[in-house]
Phi, psi and omega in degrees: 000132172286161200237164203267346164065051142349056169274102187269007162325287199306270159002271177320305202282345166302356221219003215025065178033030158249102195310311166350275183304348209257291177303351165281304173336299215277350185278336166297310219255316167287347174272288154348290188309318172299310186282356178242029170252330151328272169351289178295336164273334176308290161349256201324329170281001174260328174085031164243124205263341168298279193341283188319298186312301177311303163304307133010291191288295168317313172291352187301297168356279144311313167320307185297334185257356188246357157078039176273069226293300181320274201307358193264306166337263175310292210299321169311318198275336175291355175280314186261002134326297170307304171341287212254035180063031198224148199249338252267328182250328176308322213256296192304327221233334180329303210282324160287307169355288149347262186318316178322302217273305180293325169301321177325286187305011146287340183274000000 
């Protein structure tokens, strides 16, 4: 299982050090994250590698800025997969992703 690499150090001070304001961030990101992770199954079953990319990039995004390294991860490599028009890691990378999103909703 992959692991979500979490620096909520990082996390917090994007937050100004308000955990408050910090559960609001992530409760967004998780709700975000469920629709562009639809999105990204929609993609593959459509066969459109923008559609991925596009999603793909919004979660990298967020992950990044809420310093969710694992989902940051993936999600990069699945942009740029897409990016060069192949569904192919977006296909491959679906199922960790996943486990990922589900550990999210732990935080």
């Amino acid at each position: 299982m992959s692991s979500l690499n979490w620096d909520k150090q990082f996390a917090l001070e994007q937050a100004a050090d308000d955990e408050e304001l910090l559960q609001e961030l992530l409760d967004i990101f998780k709700e975000s994250c469920r629709d562009d992770y639809r999105l990204m199954k929609e993609s593959i079953a459509q066969q459109d590698p923008e559609k991925s990319c596009a999603a793909a990039h919004s979660i990298k995004g967020a992950a990044a800025s809420l310093g969710i390294i694992g989902i940051r991860d993936i999600a990069g490599e699945i942009e740029k997969d897409s990016r060069a028009g192949s569904l192919t890691v977006a296909q491959n990378s679906l199922e960790g992703l996943n486990e990922l999103l589900q550990q999210l909703q732990n935080l």
